[in-house]
N, C-alpha and C positions, 0 to 999 in steps of 0.2 A: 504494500500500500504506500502509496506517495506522502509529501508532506499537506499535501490538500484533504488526507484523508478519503482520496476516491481510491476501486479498485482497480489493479494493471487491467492493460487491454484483453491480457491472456485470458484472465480470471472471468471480465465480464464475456471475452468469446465463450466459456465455457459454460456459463447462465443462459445464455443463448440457446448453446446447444442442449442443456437440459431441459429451458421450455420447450422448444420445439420437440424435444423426445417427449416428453411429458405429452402434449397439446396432440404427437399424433399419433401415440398411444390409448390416449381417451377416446379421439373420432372413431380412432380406427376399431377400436373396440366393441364402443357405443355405454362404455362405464359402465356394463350391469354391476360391475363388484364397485364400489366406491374406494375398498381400500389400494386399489390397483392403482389411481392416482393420487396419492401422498406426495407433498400434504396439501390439506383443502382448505381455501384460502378464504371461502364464504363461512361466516358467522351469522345465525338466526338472531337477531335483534328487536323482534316480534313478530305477533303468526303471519305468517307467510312474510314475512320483510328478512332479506336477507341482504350481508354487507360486505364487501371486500374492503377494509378500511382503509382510508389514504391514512399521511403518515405529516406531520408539522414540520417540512421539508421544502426548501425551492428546486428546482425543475434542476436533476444532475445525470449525468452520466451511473453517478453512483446508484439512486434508485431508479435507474430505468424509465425516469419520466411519469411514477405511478408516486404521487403525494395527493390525490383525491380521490373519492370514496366511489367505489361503483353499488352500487342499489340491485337486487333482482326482485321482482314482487310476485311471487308463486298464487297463482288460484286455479284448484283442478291439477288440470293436465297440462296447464301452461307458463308461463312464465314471461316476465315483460322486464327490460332494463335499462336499468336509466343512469345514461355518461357512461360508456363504454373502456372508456378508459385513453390513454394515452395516444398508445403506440398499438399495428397492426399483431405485434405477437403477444401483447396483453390484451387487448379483445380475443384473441383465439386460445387463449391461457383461460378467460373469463368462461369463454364459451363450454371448452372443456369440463371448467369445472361446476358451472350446469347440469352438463350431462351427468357428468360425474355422481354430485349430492345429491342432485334432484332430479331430475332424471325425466328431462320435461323438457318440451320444444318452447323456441322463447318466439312467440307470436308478435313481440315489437319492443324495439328500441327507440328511449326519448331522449334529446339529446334537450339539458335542462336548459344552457347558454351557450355561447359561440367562445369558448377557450379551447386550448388546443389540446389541455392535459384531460379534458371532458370527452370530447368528440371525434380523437383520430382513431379510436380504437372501431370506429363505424362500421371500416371492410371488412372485419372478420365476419359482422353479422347481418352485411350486405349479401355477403359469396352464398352465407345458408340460405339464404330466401326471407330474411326478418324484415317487417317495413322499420323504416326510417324517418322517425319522428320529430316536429320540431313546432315554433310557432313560424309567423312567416317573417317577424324580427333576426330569428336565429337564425334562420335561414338563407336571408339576405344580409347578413351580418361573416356569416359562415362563407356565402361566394367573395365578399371582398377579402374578409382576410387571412383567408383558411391558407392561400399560398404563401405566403409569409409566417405564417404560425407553423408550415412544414418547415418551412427552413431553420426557423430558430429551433424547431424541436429535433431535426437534426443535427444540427453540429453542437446542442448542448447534451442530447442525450446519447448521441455516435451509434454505435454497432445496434444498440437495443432499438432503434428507429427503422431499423432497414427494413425495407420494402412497404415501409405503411406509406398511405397514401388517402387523400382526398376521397370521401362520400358524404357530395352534399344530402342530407335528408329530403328524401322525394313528396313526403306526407306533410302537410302543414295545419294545425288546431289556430284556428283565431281563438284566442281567450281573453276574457275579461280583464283588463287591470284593477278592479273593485269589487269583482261577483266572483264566488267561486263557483265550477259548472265539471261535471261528471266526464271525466277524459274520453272523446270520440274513439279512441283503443286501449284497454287497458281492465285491471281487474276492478269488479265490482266494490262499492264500499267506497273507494277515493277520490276527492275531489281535486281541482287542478284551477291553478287562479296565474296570472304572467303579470308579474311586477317591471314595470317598463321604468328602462332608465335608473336604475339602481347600482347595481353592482356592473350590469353591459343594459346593451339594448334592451333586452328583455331575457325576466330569470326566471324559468317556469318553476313553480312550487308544489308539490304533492301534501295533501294532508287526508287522513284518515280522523274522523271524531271519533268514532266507537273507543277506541282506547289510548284516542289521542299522541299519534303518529305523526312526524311532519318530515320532509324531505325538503329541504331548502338548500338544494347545492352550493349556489354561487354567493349565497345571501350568509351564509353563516359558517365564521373561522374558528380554529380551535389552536392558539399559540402561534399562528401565521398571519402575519400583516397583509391586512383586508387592500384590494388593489384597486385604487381609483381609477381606473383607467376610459370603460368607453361609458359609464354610469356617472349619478350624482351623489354627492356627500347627505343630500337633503332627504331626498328621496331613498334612498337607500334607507338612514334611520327610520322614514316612514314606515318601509316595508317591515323594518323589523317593528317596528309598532303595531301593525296590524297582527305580525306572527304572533308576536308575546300575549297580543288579548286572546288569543285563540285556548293559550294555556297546556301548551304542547308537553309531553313528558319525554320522549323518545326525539330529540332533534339529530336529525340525520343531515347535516352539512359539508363540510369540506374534510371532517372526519367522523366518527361517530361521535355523539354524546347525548346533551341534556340543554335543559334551558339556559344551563347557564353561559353555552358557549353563545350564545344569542344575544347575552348581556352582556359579554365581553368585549361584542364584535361590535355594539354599539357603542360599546364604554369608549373605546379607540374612536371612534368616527367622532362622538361628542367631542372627546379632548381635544381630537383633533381642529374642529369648529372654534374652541375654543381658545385654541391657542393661534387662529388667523383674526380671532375677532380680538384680541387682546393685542396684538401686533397691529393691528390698523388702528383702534384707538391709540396709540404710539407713535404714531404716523410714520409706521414702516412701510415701503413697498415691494412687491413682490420682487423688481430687479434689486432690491439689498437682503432679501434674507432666499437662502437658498433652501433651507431646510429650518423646521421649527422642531426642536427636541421633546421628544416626551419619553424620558427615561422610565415610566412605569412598565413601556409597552418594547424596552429596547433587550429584553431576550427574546422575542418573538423573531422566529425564521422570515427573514426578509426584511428586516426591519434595515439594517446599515444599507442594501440596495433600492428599499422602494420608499422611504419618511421621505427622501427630498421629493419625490415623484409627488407620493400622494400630496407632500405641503403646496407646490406648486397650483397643481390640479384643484383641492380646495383651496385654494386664495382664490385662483379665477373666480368661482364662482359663489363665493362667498362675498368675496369685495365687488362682484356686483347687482347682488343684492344688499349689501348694505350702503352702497350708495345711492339706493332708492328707499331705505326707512331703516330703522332698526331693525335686526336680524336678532330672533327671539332664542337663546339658550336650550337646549333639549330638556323635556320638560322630562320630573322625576318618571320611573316607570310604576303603575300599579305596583298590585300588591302578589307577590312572587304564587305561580302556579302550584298548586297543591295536589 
C-alpha cells in the first residue's frame, strides 16, 4: 500500500478478477445455493428493504467508486433497485447478488439523481432486460452530464471502471415536488415524491408509512460533506423539513441509518447559511473569502476538498437573496421522531 493509503494496481487487478469470478459464477449458476456466493453484500434493513451500504468515503481508486448505498425492494417474486451503483462491475456484482439472496428477477431500476456514483452501475441491469427509471429532470440532467461524470469516474477510480458505460434511463415518472403519489413501477405500499433543486435537479425520495421507511439518496449524508453542487442550500433544508415531519425511523441515504443522519445533514447546511450571513453583515465578499470554516463539520470525508466549493456556491445564493430582504435563520426543528 502507498503513502496515500490506496491499494497497488496488482492488488486492485486482483479485486477485479475476483468480482468478475464471483458475478459469473452467480449468473452462471443462477444462485440456487446462496452460500456459493460469499460473501453477501445485501443487508435486510426492513421487510422486504434491503441495503448494500455505501461507506463515509470520496470517490477513490481504493473503494472502487462504491461510497453510496444501493437499495433493493423485494415484493413476491420481484424485486426493484434503486442507484445501481457506481461502476459496470458493481451493478453486475449487485445483480449477482440478487440472485444470489433473493433469488428474484429485478422488474426495475430507479435511478434517484443524476451522480455518477448513483447511476453508472445502469448497464449491468440494462443487458438483463430491467427498465430504467428516472424523473424527466434526471434524465435530462443525466444526457448532459453523464459524459463527463465517465471521465472523472474513470481516471479516479482506474481499472474498477473498465468497461462501464452510459445508460440513459428510457422510462420517465413526472412526480410531484409537494404531493406524494404511488410509483408508476414498483412494489406496492410506497410512495414516491421529487424534491426539485435541492441536492441536483431533482432527488427522487421513496417513503413507506406502514413502518415508516424512507429512502432519501441524495438528500441525506452520514459523516460526508453534503455537495452543493447543481441544487440549493435553501431548498435542500426545505426538503429535509418536509422528510423530518414525516417522522421516519429507518432513513436510508447516502448510507444506512436513522433520523439522525437527516439532522446532521441539515445541521451542516444551516451552519453553513450561517456563516455566509454572518460574513456579509461584515461586509465580506465573496472575491475575499475563499472558504468559511466550520471546524465542527471538518472530520467529515470531503470536507478539506469540497467547504471552499460549497462556501462559494452558498454565498451566490444567499447574498442574493439577502440583498432583497433579510434572509431568515433555519428555524429550530420539531420535536424528534418517536
Amino acid at each position: 500500500m502507498n503513502s496515500a493509503g490506496r491499494p497497488s494496481a496488482w492488488r486492485r487487478l486482483l479485486s477485479l478478477l475476483w468480482v468478475a469470478t464471483w458475478v459469473a459464477a452467480c449468473l452462471g449458476t443462477g444462485c440456487k445455493r446462496a452460500q456459493a456466493c460469499e460473501p453477501q453484500p445485501l443487508n435486510q434493513v426492513a421487510p422486504g428493504v434491503w441495503a448494500w451500504a455505501g461507506q463515509d468515503q470520496e470517490l477513490s481508486a481504493s473503494n472502487q467508486g462504491h461510497i453510496t448505498t444501493q437499495v433493493v425492494l423485494q415484493s413476491g417474486t420481484q424485486t426493484w433497485v434503486i442507484d445501481p451503483g457506481p461502476t459496470e462491475a458493481h451493478g453486475q456484482a449487485l445483480r449477482a447478488a440478487i440472485a444470489c439472496q433473493l433469488n428474484t428477477p429485478v422488474a426495475g431500476v430507479w435511478n434517484s439523481h443524476a451522480h455518477a456514483e448513483n447511476t453508472l452501475g445502469n448497464q449491468a441491469f440494462l443487458r438483463s432486460g430491467s427498465a430504467i427509471w428516472a424523473t424527466p429532470e434526471t434524465q435530462a440532467a443525466m444526457r448532459e452530464r453523464c459524459p463527463s461524470c465517465l471521465a472523472h469516474l474513470l481516471e479516479t477510480v482506474g481499472p474498477a471502471a473498465t468497461g462501464t458505460s452510459i445508460a440513459i434511463p428510457e422510462r420517465v415518472a413526472t412526480l410531484s415536488a409537494k404531493a406524494w403519489q404511488a410509483a408508476p413501477d414498483g412494489p406496492s405500499g410506497w410512495q414516491l415524491r421529487a424534491f426539485k433543486a435541492a441536492h441536483s435537479e431533482s432527488d427522487t425520495v421513496w417513503w413507506r408509512a406502514q413502518d415508516r421507511v424512507l429512502i432519501a439518496a441524495g438528500l441525506v449524508y452520514q459523516k460526508r460533506l453534503p455537495e452543493l453542487a447543481q441544487g440549493g442550500l435553501r431548498a435542500w433544508v426545505a426538503a429535509l423539513d418536509a422528510l423530518w415531519a414525516l417522522k421516519p425511523r429507518v432513513v436510508i441515504g447516502q448510507m444506512v441509518g436513522n433520523a439522525e443522519d437527516l439532522v446532521n445533514t441539515r445541521r451542516y447546511l444551516c451552519a453553513l447559511q450561517d456563516a455566509v450571513l454572518e460574513a456579509l453583515g461584515r461586509g465580506e465578499t465573496a472575491s475575499s473569502v475563499s472558504t468559511l470554516p466550520l471546524p465542527e463539520f471538518s472530520d467529515w470525508a470531503g470536507y478539506a476538498s469540497r467547504q471552499g466549493f460549497n462556501t462559494q456556491r452558498a454565498w451566490r445564493e444567499i447574498e442574493s437573496a439577502w440583498m432583497q430582504g433579510p434572509v431568515q435563520p433555519c428555524a429550530a426543528l420539531s420535536k424528534a421522531p418517536n
